[in-house]
MDAnalysis code that builds the backbone (N, CA, C; Angstrom):
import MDAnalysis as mda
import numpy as np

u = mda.Universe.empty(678, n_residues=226, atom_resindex=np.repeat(np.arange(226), 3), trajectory=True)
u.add_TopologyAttr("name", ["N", "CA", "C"] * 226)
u.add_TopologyAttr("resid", np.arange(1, 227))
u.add_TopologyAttr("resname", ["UNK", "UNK", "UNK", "UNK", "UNK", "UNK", "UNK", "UNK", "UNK", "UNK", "UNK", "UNK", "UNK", "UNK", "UNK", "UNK", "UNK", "UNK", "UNK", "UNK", "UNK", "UNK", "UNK", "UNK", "UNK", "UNK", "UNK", "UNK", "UNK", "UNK", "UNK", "UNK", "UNK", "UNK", "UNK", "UNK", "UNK", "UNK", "UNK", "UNK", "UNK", "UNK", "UNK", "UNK", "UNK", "UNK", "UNK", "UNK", "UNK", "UNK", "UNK", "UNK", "UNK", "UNK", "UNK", "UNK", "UNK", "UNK", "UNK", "UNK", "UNK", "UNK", "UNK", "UNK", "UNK", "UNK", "UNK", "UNK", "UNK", "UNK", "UNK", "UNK", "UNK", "UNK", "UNK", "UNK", "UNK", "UNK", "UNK", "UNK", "UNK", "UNK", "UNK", "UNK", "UNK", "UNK", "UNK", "UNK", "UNK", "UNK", "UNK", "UNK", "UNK", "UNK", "UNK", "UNK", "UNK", "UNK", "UNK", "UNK", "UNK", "UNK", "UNK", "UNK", "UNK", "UNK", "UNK", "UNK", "UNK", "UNK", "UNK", "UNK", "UNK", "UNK", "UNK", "UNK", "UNK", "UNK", "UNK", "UNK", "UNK", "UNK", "UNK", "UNK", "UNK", "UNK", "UNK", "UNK", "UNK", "UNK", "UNK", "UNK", "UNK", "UNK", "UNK", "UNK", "UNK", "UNK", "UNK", "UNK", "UNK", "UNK", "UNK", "UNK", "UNK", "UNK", "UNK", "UNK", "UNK", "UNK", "UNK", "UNK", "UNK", "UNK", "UNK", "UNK", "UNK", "UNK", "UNK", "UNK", "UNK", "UNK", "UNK", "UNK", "UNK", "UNK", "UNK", "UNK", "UNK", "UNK", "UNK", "UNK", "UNK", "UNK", "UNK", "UNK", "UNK", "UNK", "UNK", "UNK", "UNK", "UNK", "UNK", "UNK", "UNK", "UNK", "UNK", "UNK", "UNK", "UNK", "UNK", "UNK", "UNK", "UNK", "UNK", "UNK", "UNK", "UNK", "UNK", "UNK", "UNK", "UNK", "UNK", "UNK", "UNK", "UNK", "UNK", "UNK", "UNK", "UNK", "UNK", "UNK", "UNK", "UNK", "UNK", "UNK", "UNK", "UNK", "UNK", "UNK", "UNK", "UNK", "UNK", "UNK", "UNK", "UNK"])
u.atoms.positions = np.array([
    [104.820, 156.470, 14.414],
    [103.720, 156.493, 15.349],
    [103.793, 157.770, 16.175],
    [103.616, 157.758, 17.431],
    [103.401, 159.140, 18.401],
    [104.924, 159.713, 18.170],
    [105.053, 160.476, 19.044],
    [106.406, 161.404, 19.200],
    [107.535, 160.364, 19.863],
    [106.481, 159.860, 21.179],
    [107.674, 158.767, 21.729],
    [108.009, 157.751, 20.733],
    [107.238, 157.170, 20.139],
    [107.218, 155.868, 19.928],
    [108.528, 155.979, 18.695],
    [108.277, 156.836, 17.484],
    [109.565, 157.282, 16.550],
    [110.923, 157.460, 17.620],
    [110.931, 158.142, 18.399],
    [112.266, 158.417, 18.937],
    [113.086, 157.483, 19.748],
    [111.977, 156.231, 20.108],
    [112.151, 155.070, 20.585],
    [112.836, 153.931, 19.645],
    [112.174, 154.162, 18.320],
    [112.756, 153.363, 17.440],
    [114.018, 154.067, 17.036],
    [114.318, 155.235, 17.015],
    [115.341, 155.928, 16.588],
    [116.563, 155.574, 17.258],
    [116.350, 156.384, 18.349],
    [117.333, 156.178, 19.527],
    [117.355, 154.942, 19.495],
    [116.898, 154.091, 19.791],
    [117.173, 152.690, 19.538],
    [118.051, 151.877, 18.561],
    [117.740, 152.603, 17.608],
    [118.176, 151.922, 16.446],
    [119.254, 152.474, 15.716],
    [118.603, 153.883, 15.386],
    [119.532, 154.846, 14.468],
    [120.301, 155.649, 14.617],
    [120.148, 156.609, 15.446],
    [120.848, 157.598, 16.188],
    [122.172, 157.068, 15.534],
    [121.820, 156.794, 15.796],
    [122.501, 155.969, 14.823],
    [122.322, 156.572, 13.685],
    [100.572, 140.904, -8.482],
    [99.934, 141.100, -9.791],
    [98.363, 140.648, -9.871],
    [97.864, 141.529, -9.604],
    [96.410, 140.825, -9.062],
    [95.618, 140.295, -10.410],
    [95.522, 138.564, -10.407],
    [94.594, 138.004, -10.961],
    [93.381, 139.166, -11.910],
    [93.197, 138.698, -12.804],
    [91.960, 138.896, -13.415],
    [90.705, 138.722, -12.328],
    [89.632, 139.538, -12.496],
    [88.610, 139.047, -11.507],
    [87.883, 137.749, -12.172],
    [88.169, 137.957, -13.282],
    [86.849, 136.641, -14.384],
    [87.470, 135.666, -13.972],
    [89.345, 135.127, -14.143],
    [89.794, 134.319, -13.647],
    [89.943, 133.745, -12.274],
    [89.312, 134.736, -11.368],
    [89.288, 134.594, -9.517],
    [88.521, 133.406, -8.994],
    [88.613, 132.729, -8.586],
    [87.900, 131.786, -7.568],
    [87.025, 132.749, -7.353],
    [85.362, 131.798, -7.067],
    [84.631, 132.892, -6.049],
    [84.617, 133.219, -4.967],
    [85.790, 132.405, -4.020],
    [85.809, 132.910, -2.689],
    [86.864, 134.167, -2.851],
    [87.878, 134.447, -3.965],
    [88.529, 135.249, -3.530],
    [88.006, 136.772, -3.237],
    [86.868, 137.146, -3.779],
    [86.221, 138.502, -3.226],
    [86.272, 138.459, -1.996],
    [86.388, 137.658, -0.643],
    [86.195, 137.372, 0.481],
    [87.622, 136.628, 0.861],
    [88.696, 136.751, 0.828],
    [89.570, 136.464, 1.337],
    [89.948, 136.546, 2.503],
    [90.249, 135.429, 3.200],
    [90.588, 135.144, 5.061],
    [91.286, 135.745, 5.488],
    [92.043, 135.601, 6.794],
    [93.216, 136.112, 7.149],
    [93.961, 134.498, 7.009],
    [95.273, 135.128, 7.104],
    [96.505, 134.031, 7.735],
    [96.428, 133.625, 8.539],
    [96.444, 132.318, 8.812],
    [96.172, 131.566, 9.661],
    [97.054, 131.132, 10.647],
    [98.531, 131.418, 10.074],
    [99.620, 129.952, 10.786],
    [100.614, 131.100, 9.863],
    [101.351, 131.602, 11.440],
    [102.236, 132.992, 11.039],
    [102.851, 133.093, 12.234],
    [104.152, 132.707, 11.654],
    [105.264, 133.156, 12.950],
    [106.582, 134.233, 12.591],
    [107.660, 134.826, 12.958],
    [108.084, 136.338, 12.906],
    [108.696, 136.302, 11.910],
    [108.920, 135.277, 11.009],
    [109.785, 134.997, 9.795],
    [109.279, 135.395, 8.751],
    [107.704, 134.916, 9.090],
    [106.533, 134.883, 7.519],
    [105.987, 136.448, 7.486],
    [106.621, 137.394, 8.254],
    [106.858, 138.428, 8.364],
    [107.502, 139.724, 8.022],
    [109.000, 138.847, 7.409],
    [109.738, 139.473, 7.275],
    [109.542, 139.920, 5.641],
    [109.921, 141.175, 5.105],
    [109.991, 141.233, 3.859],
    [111.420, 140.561, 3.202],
    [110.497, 139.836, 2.145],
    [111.976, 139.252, 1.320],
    [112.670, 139.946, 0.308],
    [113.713, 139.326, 0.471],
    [114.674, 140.146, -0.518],
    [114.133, 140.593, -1.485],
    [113.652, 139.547, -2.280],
    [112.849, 139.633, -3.563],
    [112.013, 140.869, -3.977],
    [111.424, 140.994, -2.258],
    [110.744, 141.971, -2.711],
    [110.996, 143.107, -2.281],
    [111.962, 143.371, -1.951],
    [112.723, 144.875, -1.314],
    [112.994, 145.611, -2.481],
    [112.564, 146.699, -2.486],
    [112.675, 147.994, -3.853],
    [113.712, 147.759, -4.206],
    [114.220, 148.349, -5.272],
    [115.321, 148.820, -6.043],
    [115.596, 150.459, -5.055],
    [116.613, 150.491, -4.686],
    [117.390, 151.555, -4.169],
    [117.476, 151.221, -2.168],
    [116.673, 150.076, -1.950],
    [117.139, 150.418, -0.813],
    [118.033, 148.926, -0.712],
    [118.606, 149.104, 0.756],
    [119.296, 147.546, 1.463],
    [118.795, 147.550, 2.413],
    [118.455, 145.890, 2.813],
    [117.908, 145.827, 4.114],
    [119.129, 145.853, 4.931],
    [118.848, 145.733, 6.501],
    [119.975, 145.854, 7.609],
    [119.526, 144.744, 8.273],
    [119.536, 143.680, 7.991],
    [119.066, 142.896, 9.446],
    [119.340, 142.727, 10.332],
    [120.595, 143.362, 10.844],
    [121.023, 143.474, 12.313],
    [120.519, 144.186, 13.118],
    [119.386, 145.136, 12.868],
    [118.898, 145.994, 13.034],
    [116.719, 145.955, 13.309],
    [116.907, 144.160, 12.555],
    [115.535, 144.103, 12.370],
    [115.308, 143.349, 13.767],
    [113.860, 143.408, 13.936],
    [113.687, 143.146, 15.671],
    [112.133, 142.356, 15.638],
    [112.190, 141.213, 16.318],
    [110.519, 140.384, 16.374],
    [110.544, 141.351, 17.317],
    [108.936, 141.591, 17.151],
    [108.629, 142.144, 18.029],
    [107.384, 141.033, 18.900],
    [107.683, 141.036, 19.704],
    [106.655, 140.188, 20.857],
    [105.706, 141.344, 21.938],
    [104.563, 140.543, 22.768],
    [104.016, 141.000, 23.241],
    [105.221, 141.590, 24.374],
    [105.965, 141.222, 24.706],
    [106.598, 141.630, 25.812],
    [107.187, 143.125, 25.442],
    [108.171, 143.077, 23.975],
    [108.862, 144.275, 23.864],
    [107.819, 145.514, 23.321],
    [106.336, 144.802, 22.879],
    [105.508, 146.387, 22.846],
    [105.475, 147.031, 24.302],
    [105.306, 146.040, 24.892],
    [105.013, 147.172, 26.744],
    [106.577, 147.805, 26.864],
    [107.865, 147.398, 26.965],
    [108.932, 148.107, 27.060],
    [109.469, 149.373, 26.193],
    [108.218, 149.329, 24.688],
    [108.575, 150.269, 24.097],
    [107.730, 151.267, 23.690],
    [106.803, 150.781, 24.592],
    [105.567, 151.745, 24.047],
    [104.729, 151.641, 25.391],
    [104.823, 150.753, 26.250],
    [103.905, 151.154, 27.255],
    [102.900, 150.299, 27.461],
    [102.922, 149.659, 28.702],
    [101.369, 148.522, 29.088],
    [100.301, 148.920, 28.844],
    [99.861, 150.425, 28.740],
    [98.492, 150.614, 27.897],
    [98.616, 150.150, 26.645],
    [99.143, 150.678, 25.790],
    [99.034, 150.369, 24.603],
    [99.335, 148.785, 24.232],
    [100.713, 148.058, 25.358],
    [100.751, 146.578, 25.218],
    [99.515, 146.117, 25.408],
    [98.506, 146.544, 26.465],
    [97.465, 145.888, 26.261],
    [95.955, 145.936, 26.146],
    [96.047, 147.250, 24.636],
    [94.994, 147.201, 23.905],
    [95.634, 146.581, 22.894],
    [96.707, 146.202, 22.502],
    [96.906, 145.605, 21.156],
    [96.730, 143.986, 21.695],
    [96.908, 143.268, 22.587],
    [96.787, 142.268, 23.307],
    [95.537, 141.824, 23.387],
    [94.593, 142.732, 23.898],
    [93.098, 142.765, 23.712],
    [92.444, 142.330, 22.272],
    [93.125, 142.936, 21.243],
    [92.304, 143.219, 19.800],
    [93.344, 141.442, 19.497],
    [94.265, 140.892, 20.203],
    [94.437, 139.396, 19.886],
    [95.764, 139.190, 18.972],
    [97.006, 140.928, 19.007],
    [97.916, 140.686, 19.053],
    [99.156, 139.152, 19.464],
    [99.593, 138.814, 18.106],
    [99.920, 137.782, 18.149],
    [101.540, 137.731, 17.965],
    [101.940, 138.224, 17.034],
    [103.608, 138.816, 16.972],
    [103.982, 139.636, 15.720],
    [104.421, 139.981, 15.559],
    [105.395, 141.475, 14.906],
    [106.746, 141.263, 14.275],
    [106.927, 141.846, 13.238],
    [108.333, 141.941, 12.871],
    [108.855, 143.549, 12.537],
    [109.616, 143.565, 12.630],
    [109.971, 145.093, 13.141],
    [111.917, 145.020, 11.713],
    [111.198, 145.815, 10.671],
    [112.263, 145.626, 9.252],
    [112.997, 147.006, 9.679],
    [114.354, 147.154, 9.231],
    [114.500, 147.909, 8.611],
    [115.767, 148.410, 7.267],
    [115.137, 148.970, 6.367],
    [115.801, 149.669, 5.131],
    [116.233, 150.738, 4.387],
    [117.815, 151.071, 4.439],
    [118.157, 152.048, 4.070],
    [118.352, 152.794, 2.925],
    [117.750, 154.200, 3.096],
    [117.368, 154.560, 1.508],
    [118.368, 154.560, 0.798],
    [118.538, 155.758, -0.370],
    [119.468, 155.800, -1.514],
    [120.687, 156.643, -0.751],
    [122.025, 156.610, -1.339],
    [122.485, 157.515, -0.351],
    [122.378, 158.838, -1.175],
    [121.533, 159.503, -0.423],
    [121.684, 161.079, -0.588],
    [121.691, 161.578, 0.889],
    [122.007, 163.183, 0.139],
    [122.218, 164.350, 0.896],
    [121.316, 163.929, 2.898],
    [120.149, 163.643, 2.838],
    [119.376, 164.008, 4.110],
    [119.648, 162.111, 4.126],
    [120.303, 160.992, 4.015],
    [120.430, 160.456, 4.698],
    [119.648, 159.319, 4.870],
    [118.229, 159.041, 3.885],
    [117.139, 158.349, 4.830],
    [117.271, 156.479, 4.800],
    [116.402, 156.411, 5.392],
    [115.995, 154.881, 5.968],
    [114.920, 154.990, 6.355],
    [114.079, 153.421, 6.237],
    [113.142, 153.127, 6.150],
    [112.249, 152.058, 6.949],
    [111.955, 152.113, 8.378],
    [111.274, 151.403, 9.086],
    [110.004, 150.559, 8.518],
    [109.685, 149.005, 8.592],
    [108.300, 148.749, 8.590],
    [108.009, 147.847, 9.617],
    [106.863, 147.886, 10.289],
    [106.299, 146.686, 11.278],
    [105.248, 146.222, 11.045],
    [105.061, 144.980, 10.846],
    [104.113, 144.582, 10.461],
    [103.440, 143.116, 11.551],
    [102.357, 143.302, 11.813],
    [102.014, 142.747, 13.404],
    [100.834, 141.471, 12.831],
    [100.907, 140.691, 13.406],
    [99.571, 139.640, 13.459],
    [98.830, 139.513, 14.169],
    [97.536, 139.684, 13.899],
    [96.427, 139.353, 14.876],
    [95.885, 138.146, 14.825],
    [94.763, 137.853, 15.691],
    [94.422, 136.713, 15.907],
    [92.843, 136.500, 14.581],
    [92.925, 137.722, 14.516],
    [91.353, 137.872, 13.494],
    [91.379, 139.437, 12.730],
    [90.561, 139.347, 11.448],
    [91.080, 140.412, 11.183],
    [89.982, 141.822, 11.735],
    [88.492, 141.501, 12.355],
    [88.574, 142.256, 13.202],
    [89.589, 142.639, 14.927],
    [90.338, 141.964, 15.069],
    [91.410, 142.422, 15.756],
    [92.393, 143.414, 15.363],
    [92.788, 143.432, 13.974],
    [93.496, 144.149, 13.314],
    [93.115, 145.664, 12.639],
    [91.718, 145.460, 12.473],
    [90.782, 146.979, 12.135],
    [90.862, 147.629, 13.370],
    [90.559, 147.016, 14.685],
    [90.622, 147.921, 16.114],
    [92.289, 148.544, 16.433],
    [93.440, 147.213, 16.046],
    [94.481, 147.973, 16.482],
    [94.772, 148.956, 15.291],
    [94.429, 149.397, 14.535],
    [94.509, 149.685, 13.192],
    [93.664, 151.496, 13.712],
    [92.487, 151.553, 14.175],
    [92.112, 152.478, 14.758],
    [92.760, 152.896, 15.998],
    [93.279, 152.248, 16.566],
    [94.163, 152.430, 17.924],
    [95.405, 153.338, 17.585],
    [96.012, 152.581, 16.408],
    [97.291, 153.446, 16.566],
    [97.735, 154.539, 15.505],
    [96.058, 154.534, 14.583],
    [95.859, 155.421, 13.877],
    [95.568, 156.633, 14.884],
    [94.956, 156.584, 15.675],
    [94.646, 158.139, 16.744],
    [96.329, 158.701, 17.216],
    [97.489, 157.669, 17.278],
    [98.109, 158.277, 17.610],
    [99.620, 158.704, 17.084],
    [99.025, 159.073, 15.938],
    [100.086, 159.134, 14.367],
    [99.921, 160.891, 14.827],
    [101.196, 161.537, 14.472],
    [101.492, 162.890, 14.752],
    [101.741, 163.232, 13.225],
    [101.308, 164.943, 12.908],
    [101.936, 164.844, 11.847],
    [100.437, 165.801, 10.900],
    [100.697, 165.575, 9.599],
    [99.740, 165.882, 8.837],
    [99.076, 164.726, 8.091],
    [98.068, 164.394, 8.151],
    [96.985, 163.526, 7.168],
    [96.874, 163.843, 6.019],
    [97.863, 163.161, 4.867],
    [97.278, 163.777, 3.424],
    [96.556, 162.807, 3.137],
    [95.696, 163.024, 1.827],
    [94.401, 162.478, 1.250],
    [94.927, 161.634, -0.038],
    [96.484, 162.042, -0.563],
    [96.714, 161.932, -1.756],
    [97.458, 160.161, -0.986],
    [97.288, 159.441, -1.888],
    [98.013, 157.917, -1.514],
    [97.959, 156.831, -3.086],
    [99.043, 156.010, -2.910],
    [99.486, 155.087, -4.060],
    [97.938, 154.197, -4.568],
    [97.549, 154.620, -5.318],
    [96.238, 153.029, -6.097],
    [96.459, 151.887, -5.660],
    [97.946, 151.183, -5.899],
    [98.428, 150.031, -5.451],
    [98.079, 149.664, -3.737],
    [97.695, 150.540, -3.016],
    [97.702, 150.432, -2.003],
    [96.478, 150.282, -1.208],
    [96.056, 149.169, -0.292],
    [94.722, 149.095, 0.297],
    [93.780, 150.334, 0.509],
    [92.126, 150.322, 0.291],
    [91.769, 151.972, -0.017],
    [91.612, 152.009, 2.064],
    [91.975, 150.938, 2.762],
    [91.862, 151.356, 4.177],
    [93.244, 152.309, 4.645],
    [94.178, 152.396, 3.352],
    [95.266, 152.940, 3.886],
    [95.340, 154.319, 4.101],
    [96.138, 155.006, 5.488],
    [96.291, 156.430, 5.452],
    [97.941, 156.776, 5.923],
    [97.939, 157.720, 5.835],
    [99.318, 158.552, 5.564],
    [99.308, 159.845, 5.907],
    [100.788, 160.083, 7.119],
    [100.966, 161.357, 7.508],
    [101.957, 161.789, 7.093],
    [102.644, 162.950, 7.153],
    [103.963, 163.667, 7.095],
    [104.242, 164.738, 7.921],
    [105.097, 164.575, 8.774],
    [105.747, 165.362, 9.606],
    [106.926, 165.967, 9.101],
    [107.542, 167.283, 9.821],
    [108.739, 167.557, 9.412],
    [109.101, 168.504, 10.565],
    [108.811, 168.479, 11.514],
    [108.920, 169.104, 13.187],
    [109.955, 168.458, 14.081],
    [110.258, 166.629, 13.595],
    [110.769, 166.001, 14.560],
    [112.072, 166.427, 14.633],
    [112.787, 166.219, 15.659],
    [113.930, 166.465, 16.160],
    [114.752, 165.072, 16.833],
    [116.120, 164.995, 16.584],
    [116.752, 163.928, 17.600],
    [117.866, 164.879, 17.853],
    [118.765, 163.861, 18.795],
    [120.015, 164.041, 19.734],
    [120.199, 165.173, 20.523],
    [121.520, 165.213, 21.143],
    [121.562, 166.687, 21.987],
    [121.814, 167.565, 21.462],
    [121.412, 167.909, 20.229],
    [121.399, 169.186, 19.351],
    [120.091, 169.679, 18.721],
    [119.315, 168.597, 19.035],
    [117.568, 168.401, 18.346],
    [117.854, 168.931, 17.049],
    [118.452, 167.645, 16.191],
    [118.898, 168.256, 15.062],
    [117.538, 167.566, 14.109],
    [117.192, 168.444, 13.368],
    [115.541, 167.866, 12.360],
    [115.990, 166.832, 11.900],
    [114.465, 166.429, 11.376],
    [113.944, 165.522, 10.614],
    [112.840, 165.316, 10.200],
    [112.806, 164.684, 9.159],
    [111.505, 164.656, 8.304],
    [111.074, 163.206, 8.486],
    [109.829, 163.318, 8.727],
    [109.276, 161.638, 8.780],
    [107.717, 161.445, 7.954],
    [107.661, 160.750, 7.397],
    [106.167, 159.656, 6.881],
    [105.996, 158.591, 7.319],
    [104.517, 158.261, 7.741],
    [104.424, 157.500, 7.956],
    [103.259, 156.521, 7.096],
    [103.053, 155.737, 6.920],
    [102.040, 154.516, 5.935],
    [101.358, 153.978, 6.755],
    [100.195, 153.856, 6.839],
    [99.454, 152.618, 7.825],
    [98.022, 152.102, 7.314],
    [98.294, 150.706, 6.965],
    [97.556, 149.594, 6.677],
    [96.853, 148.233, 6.471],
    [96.123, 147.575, 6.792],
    [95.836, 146.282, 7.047],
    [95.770, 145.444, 5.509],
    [96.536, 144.850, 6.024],
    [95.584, 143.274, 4.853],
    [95.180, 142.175, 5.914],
    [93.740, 142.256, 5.172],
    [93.374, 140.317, 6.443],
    [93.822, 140.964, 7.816],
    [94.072, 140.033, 8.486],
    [94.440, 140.304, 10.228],
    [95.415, 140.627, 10.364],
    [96.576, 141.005, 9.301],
    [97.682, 141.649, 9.216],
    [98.023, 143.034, 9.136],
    [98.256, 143.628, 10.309],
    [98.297, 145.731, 9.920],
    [99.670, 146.296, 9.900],
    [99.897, 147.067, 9.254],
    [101.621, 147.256, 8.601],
    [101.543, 148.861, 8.734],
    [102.606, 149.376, 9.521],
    [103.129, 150.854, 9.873],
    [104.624, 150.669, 8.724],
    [104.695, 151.900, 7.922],
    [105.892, 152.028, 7.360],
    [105.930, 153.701, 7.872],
    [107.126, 153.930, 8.596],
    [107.902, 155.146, 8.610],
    [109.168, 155.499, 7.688],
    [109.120, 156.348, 7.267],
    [110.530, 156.796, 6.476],
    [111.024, 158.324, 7.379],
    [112.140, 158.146, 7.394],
    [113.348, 159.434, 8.343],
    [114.105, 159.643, 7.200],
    [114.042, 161.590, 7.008],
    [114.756, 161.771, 6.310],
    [115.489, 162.878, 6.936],
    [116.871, 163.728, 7.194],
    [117.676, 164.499, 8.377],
    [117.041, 165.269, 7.423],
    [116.623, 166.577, 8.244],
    [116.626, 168.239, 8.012],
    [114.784, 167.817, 8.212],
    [114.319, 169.113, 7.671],
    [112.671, 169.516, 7.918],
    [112.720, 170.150, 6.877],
    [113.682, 170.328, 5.653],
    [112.799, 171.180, 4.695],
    [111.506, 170.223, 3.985],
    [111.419, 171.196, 2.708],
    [109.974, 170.170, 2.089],
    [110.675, 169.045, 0.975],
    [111.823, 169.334, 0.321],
    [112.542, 167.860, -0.021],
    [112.541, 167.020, 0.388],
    [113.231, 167.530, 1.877],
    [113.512, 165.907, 3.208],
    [111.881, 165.883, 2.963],
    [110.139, 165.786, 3.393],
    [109.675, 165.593, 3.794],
    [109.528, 164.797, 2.887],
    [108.967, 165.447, 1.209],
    [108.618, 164.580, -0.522],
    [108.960, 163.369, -0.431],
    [110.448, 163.366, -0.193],
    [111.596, 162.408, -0.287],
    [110.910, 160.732, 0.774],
    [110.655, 161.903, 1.953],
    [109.844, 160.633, 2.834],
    [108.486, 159.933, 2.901],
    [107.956, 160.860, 1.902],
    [106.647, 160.424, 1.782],
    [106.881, 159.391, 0.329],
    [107.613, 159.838, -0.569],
    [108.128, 158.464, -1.703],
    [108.200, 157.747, -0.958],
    [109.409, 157.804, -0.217],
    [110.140, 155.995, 0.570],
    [108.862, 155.608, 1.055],
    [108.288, 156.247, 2.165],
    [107.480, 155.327, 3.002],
    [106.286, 154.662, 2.194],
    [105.812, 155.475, 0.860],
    [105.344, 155.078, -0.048],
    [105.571, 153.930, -0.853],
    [106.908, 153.600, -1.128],
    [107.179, 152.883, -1.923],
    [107.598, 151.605, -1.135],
    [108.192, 151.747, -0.084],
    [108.016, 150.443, 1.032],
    [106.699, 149.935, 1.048],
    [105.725, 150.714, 1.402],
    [104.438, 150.156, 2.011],
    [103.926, 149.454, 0.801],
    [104.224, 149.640, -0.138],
    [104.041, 149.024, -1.724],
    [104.954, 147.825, -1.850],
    [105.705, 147.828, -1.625],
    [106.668, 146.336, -1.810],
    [105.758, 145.741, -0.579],
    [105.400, 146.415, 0.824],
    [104.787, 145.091, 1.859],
    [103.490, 145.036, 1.393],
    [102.593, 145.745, 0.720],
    [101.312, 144.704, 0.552],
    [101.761, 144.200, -0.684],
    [102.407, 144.352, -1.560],
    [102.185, 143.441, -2.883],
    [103.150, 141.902, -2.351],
    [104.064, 141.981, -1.108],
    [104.436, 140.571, -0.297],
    [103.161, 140.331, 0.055],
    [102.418, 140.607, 1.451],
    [101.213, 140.454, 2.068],
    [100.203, 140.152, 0.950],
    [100.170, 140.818, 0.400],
    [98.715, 140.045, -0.595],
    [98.711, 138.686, -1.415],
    [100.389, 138.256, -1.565],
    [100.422, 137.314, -2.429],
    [100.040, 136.228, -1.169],
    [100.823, 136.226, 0.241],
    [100.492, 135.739, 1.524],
    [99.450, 135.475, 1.740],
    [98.856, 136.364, 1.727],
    [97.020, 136.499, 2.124],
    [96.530, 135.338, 1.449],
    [96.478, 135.362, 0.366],
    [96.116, 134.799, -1.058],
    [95.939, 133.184, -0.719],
    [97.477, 132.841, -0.396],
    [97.939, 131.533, -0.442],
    [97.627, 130.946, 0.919],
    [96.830, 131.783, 1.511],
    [96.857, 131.195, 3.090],
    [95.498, 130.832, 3.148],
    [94.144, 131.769, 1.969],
    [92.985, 131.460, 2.511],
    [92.221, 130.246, 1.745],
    [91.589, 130.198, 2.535],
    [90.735, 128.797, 1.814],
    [89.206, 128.838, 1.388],
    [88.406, 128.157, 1.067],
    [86.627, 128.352, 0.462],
    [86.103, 128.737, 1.757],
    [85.094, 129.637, 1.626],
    [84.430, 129.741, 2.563],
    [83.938, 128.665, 3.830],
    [84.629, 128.249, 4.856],
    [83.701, 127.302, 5.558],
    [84.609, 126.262, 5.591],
    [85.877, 126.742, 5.449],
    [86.824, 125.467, 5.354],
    [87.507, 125.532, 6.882],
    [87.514, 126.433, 7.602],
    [88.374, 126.490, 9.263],
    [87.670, 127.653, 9.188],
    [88.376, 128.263, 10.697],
    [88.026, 129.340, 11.454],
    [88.685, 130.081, 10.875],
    [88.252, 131.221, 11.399],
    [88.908, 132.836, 10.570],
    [89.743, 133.099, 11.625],
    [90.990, 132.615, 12.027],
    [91.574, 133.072, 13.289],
    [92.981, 132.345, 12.837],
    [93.592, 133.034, 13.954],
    [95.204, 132.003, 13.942],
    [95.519, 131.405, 15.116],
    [96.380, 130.573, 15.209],
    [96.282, 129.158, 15.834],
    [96.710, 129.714, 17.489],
])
């Protein structure tokens, strides 16, 4: 996300199969949001964690309305609050071991509706640093976009780093994947734009099977969560 918000998670932390359409129900062109989602149904599962990374779960964090304002700030706690922010899970996974080191942040937040999730979705898209490329995975929602930085700096040496970031909704569900890779050349950056790539690909192909199993015929409940 912004300049603070990466160095927040850093310092914090690191410094350390889609159906046939012929075979589809006809409601599935129109699929709901999740309805009934608490910080668990959140988490990515093993199952579906890439080949090359490990998760850390000592490291993974719910995120609640409370710890967005401590880590990002009561404005931003409460425009995401506004759009009907509901709770967050906050992953993270460490890459392959090579040379620059990387790991792989994802958060993935619930709203109350999934226009709630298009607004925070524009919200914290304005405040992604970095470069906007155009080029992005098929597999991946066409609402999705993607930056790459390679400017950032940590510790008392402001020693580089390379970062990507992923950002995308399914349903009322919107998912930030960052990848950190040490140095700023254009390897470290490639390198981070794969990972964060290939994370954000293991969380919607979780999320979509989710989505899937959560919605119902048109007209069966409200489009909201509980």
């Amino acid at each position: 996300m912004t300049r603070r918000w990466r160095c927040t998670w850093v310092g914090g932390f690191a410094v350390l199969a889609l159906v046939s359409a012929c075979l589809a129900p006809a409601w599935a062109a129109s699929i709901g949001p999740v309805r009934k989602v608490n910080s668990a149904d959140l988490r990515l599962p093993a199952v579906d964690t890439p080949p090359g990374f490990t998760p850390r779960p000592e490291r993974d964090q719910v995120v609640t309305t409370g710890l967005l304002g401590s880590l990002f700030g009561s404005h931003l706690q409460g425009t995401l609050a506004h759009d009907g922010f509901r709770v967050g899970y906050h992953g993270w996974l460490d890459g392959a071991n090579t040379a620059d080191l990387p790991f792989v942040t994802y958060d993935i937040y619930a709203f109350g509706s999934i226009e709630g999730a298009q607004a925070a979705q524009t919200t914290l898209s304005r405040l992604v640093q970095g470069l906007q490329t155009t080029s992005q995975d098929s597999r991946l929602p066409k609402n999705t976009a993607t930056w790459t930085d390679g400017t950032e700096t940590f510790g008392p040496t402001n020693q580089p780093f390379a970062v990507s970031e992923v950002v995308f909704r399914r349903a009322n569900l919107l998912v930030t994947v960052i990848a950190y890779n040490e140095g700023g050349t254009a390897n470290a950056i490639s390198e981070a734009l794969g990972n964060a790539t290939t994370v954000a690909v293991a969380c919607e192909t979780f999320l979509k099977s989710r989505v899937a199993a959560s919605s119902r015929p048109p007209g069966a409940s409200s489009a909201v969560l509980p």
